[in-house]
C-alpha positions as CSV (number, residue, x, y, z in Angstrom):
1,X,-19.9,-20.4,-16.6
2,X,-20.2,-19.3,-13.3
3,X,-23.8,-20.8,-11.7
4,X,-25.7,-20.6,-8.2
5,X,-26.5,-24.2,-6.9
6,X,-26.4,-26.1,-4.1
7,X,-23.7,-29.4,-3.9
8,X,-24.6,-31.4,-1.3
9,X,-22.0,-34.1,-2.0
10,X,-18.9,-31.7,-1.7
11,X,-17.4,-30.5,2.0
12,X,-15.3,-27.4,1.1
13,X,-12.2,-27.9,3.1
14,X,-9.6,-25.2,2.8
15,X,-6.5,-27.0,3.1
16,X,-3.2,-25.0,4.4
17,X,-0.8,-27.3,3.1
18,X,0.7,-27.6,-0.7
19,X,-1.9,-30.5,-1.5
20,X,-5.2,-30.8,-1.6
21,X,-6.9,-32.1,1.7
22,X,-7.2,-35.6,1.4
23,X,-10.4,-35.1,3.7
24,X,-12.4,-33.7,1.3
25,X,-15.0,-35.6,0.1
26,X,-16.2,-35.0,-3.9
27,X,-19.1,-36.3,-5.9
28,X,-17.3,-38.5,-8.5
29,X,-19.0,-37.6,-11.1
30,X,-18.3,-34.1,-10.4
31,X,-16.1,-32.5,-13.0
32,X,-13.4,-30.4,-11.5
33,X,-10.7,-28.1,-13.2
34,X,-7.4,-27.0,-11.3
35,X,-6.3,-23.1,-11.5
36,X,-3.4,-22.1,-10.0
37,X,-3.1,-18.6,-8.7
38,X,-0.2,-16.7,-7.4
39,X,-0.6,-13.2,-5.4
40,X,1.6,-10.3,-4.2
41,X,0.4,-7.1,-2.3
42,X,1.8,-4.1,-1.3
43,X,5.3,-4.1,-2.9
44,X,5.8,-0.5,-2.8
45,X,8.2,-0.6,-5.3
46,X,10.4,-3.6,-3.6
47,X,11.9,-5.2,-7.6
48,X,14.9,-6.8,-6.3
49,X,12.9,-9.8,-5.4
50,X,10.9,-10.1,-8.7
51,X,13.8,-12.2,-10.0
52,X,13.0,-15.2,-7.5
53,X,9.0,-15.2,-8.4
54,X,9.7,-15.7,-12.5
55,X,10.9,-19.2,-11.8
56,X,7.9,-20.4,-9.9
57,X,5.3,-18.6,-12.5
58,X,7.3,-20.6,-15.1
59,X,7.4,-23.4,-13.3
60,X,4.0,-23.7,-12.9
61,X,2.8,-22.8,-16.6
62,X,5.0,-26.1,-17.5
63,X,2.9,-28.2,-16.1
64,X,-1.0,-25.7,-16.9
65,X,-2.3,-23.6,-19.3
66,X,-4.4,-22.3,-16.5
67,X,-1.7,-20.0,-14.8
68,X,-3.1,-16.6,-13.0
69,X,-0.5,-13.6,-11.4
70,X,-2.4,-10.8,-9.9
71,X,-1.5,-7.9,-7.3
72,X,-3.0,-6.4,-4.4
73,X,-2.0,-2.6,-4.8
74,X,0.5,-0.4,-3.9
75,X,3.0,-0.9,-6.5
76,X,4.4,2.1,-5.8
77,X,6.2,4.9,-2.9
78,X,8.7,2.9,-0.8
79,X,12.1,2.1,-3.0
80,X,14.0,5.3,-4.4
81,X,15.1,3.7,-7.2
82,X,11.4,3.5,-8.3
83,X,10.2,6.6,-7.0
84,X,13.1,8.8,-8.2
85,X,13.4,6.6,-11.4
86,X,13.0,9.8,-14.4
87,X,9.9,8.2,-15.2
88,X,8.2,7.5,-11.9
89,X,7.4,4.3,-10.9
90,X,8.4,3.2,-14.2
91,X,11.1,0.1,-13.5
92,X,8.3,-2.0,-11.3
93,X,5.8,-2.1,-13.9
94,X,8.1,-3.1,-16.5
95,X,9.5,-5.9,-14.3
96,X,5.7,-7.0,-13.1
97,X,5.5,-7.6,-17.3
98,X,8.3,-9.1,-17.5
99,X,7.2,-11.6,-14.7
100,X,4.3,-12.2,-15.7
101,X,1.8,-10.2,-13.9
102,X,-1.8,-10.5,-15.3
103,X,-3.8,-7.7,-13.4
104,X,-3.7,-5.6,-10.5
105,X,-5.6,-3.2,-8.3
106,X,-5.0,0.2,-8.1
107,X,-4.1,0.8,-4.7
108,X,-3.4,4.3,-2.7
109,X,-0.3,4.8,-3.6
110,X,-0.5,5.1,-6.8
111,X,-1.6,7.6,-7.1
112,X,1.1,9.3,-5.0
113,X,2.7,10.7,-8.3
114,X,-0.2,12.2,-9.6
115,X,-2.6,11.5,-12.5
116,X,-0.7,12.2,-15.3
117,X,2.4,10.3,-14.6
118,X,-0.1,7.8,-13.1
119,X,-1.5,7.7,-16.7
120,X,1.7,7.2,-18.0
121,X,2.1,3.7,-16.3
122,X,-1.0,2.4,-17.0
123,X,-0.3,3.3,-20.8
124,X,3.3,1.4,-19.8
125,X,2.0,-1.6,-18.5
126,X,1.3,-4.5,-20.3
127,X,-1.2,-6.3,-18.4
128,X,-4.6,-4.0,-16.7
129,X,-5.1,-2.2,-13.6
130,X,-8.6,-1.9,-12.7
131,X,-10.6,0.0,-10.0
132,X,-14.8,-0.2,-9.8
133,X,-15.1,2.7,-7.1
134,X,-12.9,5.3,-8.5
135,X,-15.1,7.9,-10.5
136,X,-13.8,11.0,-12.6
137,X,-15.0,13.9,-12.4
138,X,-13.0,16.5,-13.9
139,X,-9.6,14.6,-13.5
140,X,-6.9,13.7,-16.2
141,X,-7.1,10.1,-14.6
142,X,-7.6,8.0,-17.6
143,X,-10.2,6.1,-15.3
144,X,-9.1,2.2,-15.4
145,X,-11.9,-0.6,-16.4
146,X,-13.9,-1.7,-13.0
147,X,-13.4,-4.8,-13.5
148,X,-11.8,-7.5,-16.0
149,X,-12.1,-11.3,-17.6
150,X,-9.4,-13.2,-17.8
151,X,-9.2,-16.5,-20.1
152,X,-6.8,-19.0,-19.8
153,X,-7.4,-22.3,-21.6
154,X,-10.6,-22.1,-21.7
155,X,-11.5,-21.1,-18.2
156,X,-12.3,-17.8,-16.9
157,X,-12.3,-15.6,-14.4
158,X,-13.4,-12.0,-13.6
159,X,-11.6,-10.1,-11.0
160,X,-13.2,-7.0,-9.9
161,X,-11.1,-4.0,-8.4
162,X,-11.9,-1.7,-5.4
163,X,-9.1,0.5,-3.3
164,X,-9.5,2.0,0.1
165,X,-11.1,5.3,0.5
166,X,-10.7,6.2,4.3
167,X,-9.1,9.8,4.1
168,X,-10.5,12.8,4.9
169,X,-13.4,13.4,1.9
170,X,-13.5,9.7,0.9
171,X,-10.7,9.5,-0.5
172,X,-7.5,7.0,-0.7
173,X,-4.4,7.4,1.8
174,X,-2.3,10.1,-0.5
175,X,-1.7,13.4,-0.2
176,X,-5.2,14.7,-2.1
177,X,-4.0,17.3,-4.2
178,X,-3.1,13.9,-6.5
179,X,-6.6,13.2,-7.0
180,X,-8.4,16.6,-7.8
181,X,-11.5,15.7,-10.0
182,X,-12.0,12.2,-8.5
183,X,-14.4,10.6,-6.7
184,X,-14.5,7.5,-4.5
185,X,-17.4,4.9,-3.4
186,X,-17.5,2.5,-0.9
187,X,-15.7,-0.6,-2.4
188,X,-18.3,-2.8,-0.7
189,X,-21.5,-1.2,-2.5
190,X,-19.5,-1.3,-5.8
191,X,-18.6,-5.3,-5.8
192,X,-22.1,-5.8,-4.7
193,X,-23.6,-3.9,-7.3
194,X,-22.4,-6.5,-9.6
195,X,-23.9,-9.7,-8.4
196,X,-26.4,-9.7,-11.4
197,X,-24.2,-8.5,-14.0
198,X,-24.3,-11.0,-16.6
199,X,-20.9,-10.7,-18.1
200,X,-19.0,-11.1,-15.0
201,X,-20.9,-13.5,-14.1
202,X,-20.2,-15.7,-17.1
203,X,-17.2,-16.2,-15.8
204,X,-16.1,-19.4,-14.5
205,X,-15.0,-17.7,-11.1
206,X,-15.5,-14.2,-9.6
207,X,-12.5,-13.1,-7.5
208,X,-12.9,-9.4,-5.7
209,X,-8.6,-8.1,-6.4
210,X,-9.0,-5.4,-3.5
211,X,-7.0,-3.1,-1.9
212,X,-9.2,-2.6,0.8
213,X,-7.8,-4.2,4.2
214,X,-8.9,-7.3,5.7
215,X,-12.1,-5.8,7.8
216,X,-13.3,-4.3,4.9
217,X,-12.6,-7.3,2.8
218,X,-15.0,-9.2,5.4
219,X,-18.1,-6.4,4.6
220,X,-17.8,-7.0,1.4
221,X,-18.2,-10.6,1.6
222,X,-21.1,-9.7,3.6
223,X,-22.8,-7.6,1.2
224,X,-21.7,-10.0,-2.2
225,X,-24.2,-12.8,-1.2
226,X,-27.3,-13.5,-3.7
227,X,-29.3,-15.4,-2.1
228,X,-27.8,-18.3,0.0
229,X,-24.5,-17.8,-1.8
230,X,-22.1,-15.1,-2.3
231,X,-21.5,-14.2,-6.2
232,X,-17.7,-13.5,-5.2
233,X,-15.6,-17.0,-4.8
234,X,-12.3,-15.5,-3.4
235,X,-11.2,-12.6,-2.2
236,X,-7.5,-11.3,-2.8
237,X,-6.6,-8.7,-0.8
238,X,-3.9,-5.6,0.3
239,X,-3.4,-2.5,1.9
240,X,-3.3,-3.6,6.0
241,X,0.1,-5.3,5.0
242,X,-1.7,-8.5,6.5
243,X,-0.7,-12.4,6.3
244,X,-3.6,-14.6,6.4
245,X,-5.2,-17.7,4.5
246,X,-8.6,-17.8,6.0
247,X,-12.2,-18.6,5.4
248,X,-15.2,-16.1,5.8
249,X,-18.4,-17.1,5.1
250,X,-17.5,-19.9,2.9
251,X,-15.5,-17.4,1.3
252,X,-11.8,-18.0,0.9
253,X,-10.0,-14.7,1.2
254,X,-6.0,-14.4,1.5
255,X,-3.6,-11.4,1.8
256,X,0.3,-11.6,1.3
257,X,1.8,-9.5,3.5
258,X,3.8,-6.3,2.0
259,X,7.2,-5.8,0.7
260,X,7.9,-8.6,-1.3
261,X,8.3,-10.7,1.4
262,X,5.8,-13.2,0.7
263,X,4.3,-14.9,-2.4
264,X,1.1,-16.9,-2.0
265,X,0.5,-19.4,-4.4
266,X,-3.2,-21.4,-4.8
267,X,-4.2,-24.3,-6.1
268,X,-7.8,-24.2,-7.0
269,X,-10.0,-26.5,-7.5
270,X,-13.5,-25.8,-9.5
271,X,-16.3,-27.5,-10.6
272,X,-19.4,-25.8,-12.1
273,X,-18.4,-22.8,-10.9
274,X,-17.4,-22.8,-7.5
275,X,-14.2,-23.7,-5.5
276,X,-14.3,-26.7,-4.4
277,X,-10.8,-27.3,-2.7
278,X,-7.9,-25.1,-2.0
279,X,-4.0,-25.7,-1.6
280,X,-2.3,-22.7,0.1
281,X,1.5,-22.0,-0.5
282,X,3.2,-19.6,0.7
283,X,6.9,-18.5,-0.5
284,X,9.0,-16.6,1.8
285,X,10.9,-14.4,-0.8
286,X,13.9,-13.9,1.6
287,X,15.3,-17.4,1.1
288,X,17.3,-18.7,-1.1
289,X,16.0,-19.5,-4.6
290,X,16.4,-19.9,-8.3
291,X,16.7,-16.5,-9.9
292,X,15.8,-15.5,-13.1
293,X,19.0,-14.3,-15.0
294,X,16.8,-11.7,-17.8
295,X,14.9,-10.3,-14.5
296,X,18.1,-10.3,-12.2
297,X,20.0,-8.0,-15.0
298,X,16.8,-5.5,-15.8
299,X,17.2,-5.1,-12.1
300,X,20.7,-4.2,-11.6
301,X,20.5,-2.4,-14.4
302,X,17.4,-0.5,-12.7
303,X,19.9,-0.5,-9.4
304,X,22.9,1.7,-11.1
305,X,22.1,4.4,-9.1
306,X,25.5,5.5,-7.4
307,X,24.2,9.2,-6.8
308,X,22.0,7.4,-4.2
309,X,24.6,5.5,-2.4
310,X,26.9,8.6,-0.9
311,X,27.8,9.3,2.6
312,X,25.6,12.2,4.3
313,X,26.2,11.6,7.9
314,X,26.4,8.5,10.2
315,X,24.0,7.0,12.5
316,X,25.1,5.6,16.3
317,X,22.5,3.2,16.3
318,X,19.7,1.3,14.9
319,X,17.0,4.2,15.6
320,X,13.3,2.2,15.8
321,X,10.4,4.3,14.3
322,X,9.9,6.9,17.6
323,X,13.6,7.6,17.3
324,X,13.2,8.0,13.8
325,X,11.0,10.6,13.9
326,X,12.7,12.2,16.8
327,X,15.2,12.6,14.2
328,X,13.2,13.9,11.3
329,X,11.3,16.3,13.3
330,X,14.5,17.5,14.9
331,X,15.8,18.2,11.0
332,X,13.1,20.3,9.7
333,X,12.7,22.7,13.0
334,X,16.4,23.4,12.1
335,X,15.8,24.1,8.2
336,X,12.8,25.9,8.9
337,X,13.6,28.6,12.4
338,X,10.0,27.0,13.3
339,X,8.6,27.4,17.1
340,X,7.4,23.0,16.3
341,X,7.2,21.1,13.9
342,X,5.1,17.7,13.5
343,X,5.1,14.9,11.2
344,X,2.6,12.4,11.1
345,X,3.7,8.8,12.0
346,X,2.5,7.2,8.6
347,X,4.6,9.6,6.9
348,X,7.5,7.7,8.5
349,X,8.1,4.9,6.0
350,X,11.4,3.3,7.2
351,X,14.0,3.7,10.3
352,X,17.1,4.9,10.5
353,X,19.6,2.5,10.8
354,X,23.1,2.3,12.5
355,X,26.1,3.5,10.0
356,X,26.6,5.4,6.8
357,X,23.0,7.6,6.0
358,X,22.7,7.8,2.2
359,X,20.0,9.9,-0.2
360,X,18.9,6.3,-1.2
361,X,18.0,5.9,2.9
362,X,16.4,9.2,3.6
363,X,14.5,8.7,0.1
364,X,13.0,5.4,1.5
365,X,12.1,6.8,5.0
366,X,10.3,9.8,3.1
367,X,9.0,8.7,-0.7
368,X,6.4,10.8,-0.9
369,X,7.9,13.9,-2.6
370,X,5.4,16.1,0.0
371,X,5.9,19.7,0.3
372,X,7.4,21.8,3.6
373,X,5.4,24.9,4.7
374,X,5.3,26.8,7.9
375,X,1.9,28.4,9.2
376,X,1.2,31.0,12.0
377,X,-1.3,29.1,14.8
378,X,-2.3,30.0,18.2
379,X,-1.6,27.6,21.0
380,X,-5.2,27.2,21.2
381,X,-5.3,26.0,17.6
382,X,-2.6,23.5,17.8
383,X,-4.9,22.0,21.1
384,X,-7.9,21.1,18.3
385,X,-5.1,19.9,16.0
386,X,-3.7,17.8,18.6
387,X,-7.2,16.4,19.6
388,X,-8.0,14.8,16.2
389,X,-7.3,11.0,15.4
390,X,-4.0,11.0,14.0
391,X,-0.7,10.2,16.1
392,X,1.6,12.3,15.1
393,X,5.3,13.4,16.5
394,X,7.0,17.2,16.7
395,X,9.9,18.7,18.0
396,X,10.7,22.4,19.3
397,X,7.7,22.3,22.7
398,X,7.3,20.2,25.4
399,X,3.7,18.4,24.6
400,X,1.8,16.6,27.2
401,X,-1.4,15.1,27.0
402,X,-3.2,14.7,30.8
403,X,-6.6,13.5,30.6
404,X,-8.7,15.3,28.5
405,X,-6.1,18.5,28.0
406,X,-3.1,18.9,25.9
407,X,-0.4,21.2,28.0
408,X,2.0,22.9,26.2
409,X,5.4,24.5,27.0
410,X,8.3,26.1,25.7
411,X,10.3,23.6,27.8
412,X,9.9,20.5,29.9
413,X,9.2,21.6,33.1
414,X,8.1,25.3,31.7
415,X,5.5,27.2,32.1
416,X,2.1,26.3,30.3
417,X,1.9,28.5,27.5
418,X,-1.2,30.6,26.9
419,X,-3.9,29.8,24.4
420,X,-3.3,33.3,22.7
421,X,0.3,32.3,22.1
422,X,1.4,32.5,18.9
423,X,3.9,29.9,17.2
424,X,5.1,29.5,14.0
425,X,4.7,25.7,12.8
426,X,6.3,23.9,10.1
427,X,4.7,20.7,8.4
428,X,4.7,18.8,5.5
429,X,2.2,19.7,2.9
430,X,0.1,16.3,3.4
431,X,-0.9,17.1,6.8
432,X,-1.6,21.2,5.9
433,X,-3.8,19.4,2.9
434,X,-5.9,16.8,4.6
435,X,-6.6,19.3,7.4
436,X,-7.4,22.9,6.1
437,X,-9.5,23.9,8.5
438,X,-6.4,23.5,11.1
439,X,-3.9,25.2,9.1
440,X,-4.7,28.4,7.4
441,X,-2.3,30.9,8.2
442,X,0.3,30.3,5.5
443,X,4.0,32.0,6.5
444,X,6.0,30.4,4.1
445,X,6.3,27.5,1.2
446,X,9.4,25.7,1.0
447,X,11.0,25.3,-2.5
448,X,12.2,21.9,-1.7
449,X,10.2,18.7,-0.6
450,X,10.8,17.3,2.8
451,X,13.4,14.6,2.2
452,X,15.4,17.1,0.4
453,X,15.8,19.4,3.4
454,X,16.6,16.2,5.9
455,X,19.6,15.8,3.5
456,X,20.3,19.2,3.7
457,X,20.2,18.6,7.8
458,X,22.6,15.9,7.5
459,X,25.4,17.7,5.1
460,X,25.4,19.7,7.8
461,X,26.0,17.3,11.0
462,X,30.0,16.4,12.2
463,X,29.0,14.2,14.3
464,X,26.9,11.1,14.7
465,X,23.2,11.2,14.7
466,X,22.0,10.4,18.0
467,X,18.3,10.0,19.3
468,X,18.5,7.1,21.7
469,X,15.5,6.4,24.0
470,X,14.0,9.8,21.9
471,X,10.1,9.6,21.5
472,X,8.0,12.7,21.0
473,X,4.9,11.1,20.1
474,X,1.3,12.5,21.0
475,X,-1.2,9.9,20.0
């Protein structure tokens, strides 16, 4: 059981190595119990790897019964053999079971698919996804637990689940119409609300499982403290794609980086409920190592994808993320006839690289399945667009930002145009959606999403696509 006391014997000395620090010093009659934990974040529906973390799960259950796998978030939007799968999303879940995966977080994207098929994989899953400061209102969202105890041996911990709400309206990072009838809290107030909640705890350690961002992770330490002591012992976090193994107010708190690059593996430590020494691994995933031959095969299997791997067009260079969106942009004014089109940076989820460009590329740099619309806005309209806080690229104007003023022209070196002018705008349906009061002039909606009419752009091209040194970026 988790208690609030004072040891004056112990020095908490988060080692960085794979052993404990031989500098810590322990009362010897102190009773300690090791846990070993191991954390991803942020896959976004990376499986190929999953093969190469079974063996060190199993590896370490050989040796304790005291073996914990959680996940930071975003399990999904980022791999088309996941995001196109017929059942959405459906091939990482089953191969985070088939690791071993104990709980996860809900993070943003997940619910990029919507709340039924979101539903669907939580109903799929074999282990729990839990979220404290989601709230349904009206939704189908079959609204996840807020938080859940795990035993293992005789030892138990409660991980409580927050995701990032910093979208226009308080709401996660996807395109909103997923999340119609839901609300969201400030993860912070939530996890505090719970320092006197008996059941959790009762646990033998609280751990906060957040997809929150490392800042954010650091005001919730701030606000978790009862007393002298914060109720949470470690924080496990995602979202910011971060690295880090660091202390906050006596409060360990690590995050793995994103992609499926990194596992981070702990050795805990504990006596009467509190951490009392750390061991930090962490795996880098792109070396060689032993594979799992049951998870390598559901993977392959999950991989047979050949529709994905034809030849659309070619590339004449490794295009880095400007150039990539030079490209993108460049696409969609041609599908759509538009005067400009935009697209915001975070939209762009991949480059381009040099060589053959495949569905199963174009699919990775655009996995969100979002809508293409065109609107009717003045010049003077676009300006207040352009002066809010996202950093977005376009194509079809010459668009300069000089001090305080956005100039725009038909061409570089044109005349400005007048703020009565009217242009005809095409964007996706993310941007249109998280700014309404922008875009209101509907002209047309697109049949298709927007990575369907870049490959419709590229069936087209006979020669090589070329955007070196482009970057049409207005921040």
């Amino acid at each position: 059981m988790k208690k609030f006391l004072f040891l004056p014997l112990v020095i908490l000395m988060w080692s960085c190595g794979n052993e404990p620090s031989p500098n810590s010093v322990q009362d010897p009659e102190l009773e300690t119990t090791e846990v070993v934990l191991f954390a991803l974040n942020d896959m976004h529906g990376k499986i190929d790897r999953f093969s190469k973390v079974k063996p060190f799960i199993d590896e370490a259950k050989e040796v304790s019964d005291k073996v914990f796998f959680v996940s930071g978030g975003d399990v999904f939007s980022g791999n088309p053999i996941v995001d196109f799968h017929p059942e959405k999303g459906s091939p990482i879940i089953d191969v985070m079971g088939a690791v071993g995966m104990d709980v996860s977080v809900l993070g943003n994207h997940e619910f990029d698919y919507g709340q039924e098929v979101l539903n669907s994989r939580l109903a799929q899953a074999t282990f729990p996804f839990i979220c404290a400061n989601v709230q349904n209102t009206g939704g189908v969202l079959a609204t996840p637990d807020p938080y859940t105890i795990i035993e293992k041996d005789g030892f138990s911990i409660a991980f409580i689940g927050v995701v990032e709400n910093s979208s226009r309206g308080d709401l996660p990072l996807s395109h909103p119409k997923n999340m119609d009838g839901l609300a969201f809290q400030q993860g912070a107030d939530v996890v505090a609300g719970y320092r006197n909640n008996a059941q959790v705890l009762g646990a033998d350690l609280v751990v906060a499982l957040t997809h929150y961002g490392k800042e954010a992770d650091r005001k919730l330490i701030d606000q978790s403290f009862n007393g002298s002591e914060s109720f949470v012992d470690l924080v496990v976090g995602g979202h910011s794609h971060q690295l880090y193994n660091e202390v906050y107010r006596a409060v360990p708190m690590i995050q793995s980086g994103a992609h499926m690059q990194y596992l981070t593996k702990l050795v805990l430590q504990v006596a009467d409920g509190k951490i009392v020494n750390k061991a930090y691994t962490l795996i880098d995933l792109s070396e060689d190592h032993p594979e799992d031959l049951a998870v390598a095969n559901t993977i392959a299997a999950y991989n047979n994808r050949p529709e994905f791997y034809t030849t659309l067009a070619t590339a004449s260079h490794d295009h880095d993320r400007a150039e990539t969106a030079c490209f993108y942009t460049t696409a969609l004014l041609e599908e759509t006839g538009a005067d400009l089109s935009i697209q915001n940076y975070g939209g762009v989820r991949a480059n381009l690289a040099e060589g053959n460009i495949r569905p199963y590329d174009i699919y990775t740099i655009d996995p969100f399945g979002n809508g293409l619309e065109t609107y009717s806005m003045k010049v003077s309209e676009l300006k207040t667009f352009f002066q809010s806080q996202y950093s977005m690229a376009y194509a079809g104007l010459d668009i300069q930002r000089e001090g305080n003023n956005i100039l725009i022209r038909a061409t570089v070196g044109g005349n400005v145009l007048a703020d009565t002018t009217q242009l005809t705008i095409a964007v996706n349906d993310y941007i249109s959606n998280t700014n309404p009061d922008n875009f209101q002039q509907l002209l047309k909606r697109y049949d298709f999403t927007t990575a369907d009419y870049l490959i419709a752009f590229l069936s087209k091209q006979e020669t090589a696509i070329e955007n070196d040194g482009c970057d049409r970026s207005l921040d």
